[in-house]
C-alpha positions in Angstrom: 95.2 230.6 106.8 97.4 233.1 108.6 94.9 236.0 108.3 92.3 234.1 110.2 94.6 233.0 113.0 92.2 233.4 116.6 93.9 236.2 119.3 96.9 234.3 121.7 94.3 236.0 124.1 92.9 233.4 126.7 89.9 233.5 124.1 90.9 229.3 123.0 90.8 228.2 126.5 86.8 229.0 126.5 85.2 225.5 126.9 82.1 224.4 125.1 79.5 224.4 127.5 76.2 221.7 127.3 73.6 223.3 129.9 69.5 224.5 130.1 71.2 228.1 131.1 73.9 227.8 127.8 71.8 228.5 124.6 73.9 227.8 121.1 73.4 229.9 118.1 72.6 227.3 115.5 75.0 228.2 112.3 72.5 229.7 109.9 73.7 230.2 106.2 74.1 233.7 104.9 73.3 235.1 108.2 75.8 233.9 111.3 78.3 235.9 110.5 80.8 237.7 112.6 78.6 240.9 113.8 75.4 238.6 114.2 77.3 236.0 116.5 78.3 238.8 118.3 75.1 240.5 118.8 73.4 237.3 119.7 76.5 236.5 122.5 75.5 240.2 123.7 72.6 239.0 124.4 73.2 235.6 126.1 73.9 233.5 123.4 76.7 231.1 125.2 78.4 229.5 122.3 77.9 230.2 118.2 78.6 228.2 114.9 80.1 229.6 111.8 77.9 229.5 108.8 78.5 226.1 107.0 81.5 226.1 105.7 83.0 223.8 102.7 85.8 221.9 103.8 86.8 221.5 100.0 86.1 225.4 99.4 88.3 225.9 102.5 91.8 223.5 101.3 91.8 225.7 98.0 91.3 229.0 99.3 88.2 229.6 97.8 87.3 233.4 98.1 84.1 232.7 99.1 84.6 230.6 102.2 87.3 231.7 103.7 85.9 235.4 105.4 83.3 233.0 107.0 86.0 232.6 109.5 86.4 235.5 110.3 86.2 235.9 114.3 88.0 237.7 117.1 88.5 237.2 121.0 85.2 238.2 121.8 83.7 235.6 119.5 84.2 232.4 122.0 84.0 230.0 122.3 83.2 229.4 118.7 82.9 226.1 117.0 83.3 225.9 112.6 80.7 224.1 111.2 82.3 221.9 108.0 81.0 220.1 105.5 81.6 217.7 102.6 81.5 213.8 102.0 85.0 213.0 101.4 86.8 212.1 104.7 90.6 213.3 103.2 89.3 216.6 102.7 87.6 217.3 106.5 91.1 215.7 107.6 92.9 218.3 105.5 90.7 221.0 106.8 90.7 220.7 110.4 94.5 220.3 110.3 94.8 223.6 108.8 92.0 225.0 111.2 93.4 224.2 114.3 97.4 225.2 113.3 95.5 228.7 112.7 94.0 228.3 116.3 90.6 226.9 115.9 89.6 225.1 118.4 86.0 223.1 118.0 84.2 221.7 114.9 81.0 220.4 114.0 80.2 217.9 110.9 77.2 219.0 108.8 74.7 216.0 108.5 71.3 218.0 108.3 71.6 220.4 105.4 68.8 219.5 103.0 69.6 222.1 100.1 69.9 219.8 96.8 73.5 221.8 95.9 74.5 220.5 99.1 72.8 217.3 98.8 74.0 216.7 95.3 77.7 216.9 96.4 76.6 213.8 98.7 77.5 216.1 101.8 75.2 217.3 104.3 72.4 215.2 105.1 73.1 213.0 102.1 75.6 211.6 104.6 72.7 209.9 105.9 71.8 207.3 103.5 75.3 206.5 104.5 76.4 206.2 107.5 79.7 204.3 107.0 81.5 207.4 105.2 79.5 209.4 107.4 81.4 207.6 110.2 84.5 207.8 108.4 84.0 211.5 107.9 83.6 212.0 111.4 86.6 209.8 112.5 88.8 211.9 110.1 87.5 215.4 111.7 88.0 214.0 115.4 91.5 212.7 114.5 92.8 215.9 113.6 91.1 217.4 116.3 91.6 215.7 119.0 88.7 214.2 121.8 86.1 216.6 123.0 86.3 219.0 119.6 84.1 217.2 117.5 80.3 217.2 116.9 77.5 216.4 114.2 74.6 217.8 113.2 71.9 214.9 112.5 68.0 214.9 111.5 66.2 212.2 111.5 67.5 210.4 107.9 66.7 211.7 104.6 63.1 210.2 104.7 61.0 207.9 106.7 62.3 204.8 104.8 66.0 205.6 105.8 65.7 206.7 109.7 69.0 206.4 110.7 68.4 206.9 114.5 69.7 206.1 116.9 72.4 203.6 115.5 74.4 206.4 113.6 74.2 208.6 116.6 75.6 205.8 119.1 78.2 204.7 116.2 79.5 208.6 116.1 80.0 208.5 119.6 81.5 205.6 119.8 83.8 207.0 117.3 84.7 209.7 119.7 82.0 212.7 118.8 81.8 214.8 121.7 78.1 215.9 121.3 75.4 215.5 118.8 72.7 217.9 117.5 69.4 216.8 116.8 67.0 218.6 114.3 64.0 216.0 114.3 62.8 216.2 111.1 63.8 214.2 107.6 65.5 216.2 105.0 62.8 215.5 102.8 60.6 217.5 104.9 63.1 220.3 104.7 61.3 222.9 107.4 57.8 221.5 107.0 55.3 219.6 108.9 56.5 220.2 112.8 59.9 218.8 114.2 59.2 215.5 116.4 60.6 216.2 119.7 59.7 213.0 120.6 62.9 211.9 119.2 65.4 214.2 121.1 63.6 212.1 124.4 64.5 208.9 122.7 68.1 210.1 121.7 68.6 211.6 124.8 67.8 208.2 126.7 70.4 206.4 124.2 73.4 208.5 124.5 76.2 208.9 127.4 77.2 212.4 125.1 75.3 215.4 125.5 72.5 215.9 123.2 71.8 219.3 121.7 67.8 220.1 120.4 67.0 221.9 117.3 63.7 222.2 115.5 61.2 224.6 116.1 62.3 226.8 119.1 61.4 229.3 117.6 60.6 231.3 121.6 62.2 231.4 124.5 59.2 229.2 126.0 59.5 226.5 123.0 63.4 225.8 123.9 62.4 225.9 127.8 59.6 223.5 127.1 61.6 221.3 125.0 64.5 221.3 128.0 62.1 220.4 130.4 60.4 217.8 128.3 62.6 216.1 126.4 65.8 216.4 129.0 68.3 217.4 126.5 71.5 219.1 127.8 70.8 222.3 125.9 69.1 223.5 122.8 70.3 225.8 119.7 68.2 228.5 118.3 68.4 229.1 114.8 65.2 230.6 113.4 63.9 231.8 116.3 67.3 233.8 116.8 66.9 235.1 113.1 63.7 237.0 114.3 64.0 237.9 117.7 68.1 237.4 118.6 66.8 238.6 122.2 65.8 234.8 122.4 69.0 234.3 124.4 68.0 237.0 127.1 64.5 235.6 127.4 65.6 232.3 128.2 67.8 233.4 130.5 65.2 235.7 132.2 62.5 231.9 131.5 64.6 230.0 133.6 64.5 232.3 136.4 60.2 232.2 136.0 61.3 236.4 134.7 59.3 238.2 131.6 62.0 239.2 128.8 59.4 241.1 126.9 61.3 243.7 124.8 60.2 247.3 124.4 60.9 250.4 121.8 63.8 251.0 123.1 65.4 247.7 123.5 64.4 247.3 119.6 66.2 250.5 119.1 69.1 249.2 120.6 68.7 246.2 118.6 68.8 247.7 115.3 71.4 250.3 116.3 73.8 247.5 117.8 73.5 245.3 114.4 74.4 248.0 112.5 77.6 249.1 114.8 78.6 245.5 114.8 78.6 245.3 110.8 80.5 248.7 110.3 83.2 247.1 112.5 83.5 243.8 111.3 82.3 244.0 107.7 81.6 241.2 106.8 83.1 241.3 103.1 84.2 243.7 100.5 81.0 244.1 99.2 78.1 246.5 100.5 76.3 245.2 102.9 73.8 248.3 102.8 70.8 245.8 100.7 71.7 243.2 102.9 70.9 245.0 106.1 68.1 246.6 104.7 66.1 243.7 104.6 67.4 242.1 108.6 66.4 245.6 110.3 62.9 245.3 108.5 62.9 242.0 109.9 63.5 242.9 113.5 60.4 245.6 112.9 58.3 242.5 111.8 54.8 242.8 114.0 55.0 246.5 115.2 52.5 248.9 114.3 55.1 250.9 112.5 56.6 247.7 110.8 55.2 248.6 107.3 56.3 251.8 107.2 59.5 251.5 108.7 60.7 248.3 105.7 59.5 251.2 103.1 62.0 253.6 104.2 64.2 251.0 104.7 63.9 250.0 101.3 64.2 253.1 99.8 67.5 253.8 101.5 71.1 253.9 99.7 73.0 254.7 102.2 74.3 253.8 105.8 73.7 256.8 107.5 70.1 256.6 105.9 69.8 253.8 107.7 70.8 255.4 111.0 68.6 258.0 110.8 65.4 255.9 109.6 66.0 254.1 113.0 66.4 257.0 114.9 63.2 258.6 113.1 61.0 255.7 113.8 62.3 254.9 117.2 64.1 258.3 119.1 65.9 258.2 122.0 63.5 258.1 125.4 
């Protein structure tokens, strides 16, 4: 775990933070990496998740799992998302974590994917809440208090809701905050998230609760603040599309417009790709990869279409430099 060890910088001594003017970045598989966390936190984003990581993966070195922690002083405070349903495991995990300098954690109970759900982790963890408890209690006592959360949804369907008795268990057993995305994991990301729930979690708890579900604008998480009185809420989608999110709720809060123009989309695109070619991500070439995020960003301009053809049909990264700087020039 050496490699991954954080700075001695002052970066560990970053505290989480649980307030309307604090957005999270939600950990978002295949896509939180190292140079998006830090492009979001550019842009306001006051504390990011790791991709979901497997805490089994992770105790054997597995060579898949371990670059998702990569990270560096400028990546703080930054909590690892784990998960996995066997409580020895976690244990093992976050010991190893924090002797490398990791600081905060966060237990996986919402992933709905069947690989994950077949392993009886993520929200499988559900249907049962005493090893989900035990889970839990193994991650905070290697952890220590105030460095452990979970993830939740609602149950896995509406015959097994398992709020808000597992949320007031978990923090009896010492979790420091909870996330909330209100939907079953049956649903997966359809139908609409209930918000109605975060109010009726929110009223339960003495922790602070943490909303997820459908912000996908700066207005929905403001709305969902003001309505629903959690202490802060996590973008995860609506990051994916638009990471200026973070700046727009800032600039919400203070009754501001955070519209972006050309130029700020240049920057955008620009920045991403600057951010990748210093922290690759991996060994491998992540030229398709960001082919298809810049043609997301584009998504909704008149030039969109055109811009995700060039896009496609480039092979290299300085094609994709100068397809930006084509489409969208310098003012």
């Amino acid at each position: 775990m050496a490699k991954f060890r954080l700075p001695k910088a002052s970066s560990c001594d970053k505290r989480l933070t649980f307030r309307a003017d604090t957005p999270w970045l939600a950990p978002l598989a295949g896509y939180s990496d190292l140079p998006f966390r830090l492009l979001c936190r550019e842009l306001g984003a006051c504390v990011a998740t790791t991709e979901m990581i497997s805490a089994k993966g992770l105790c054997y070195e597995s060579p898949g799992t371990l670059p998702l922690l990569q990270t560096t002083a400028a990546d703080q405070p930054l909590v690892v998302q784990l998960f996995g349903a066997e409580a020895d495991f976690l244990a093992r995990a976050v010991a190893e974590l924090v002797a490398a300098g990791f600081r905060y954690f966060d237990l996986n109970m919402g992933c709905s994917v069947p690989k994950v759900m077949r392993q009886k982790a993520g929200a499988a963890l559900l249907a049962e809440p005493d090893k989900a408890l035990a889970c839990a209690r193994a991650m905070i006592r290697e952890a220590g208090p105030g460095c452990v959360g979970c993830k939740l949804r609602l149950g896995v369907n509406e015959k097994q809701n398992c709020l808000p008795d597992l949320a007031l268990r978990l923090e009896e057993a010492g979790a420091a905050w909870i996330t909330l995305h209100p939907r079953y994991a049956q649903q997966h990301f359809q139908g609409q998230a209930d918000h109605a729930w975060l109010t009726r979690l929110h009223q339960k708890l003495s922790i602070p609760l943490i909303a997820s579900g459908d912000l996908l604008s700066a207005q929905d998480g403001i709305r969902c603040l003001e309505e629903c009185g959690v202490a802060c809420v996590m973008y995860a989608r609506g990051a994916l599309k638009n990471p200026f999110i973070f700046r727009q709720h800032s600039l919400a809060l203070q009754k501001k417009d955070g519209a972006a123009d050309e130029q700020s989309l240049r920057w955008l695109l620009l920045r991403h790709l600057q951010l990748v070619e210093e922290n690759p991500p991996s060994a491998r070439d992540q030229t398709a990869r960001m082919r298809g995020i810049l043609s997301s960003y584009v998504r909704g301009q008149p030039f969109a279409r055109a811009m995700r053809i060039a896009f496609c049909q480039a092979r290299t990264w300085s094609e994709l430099y100068a397809i930006v700087n084509a489409f969208l020039p310098q003012a």
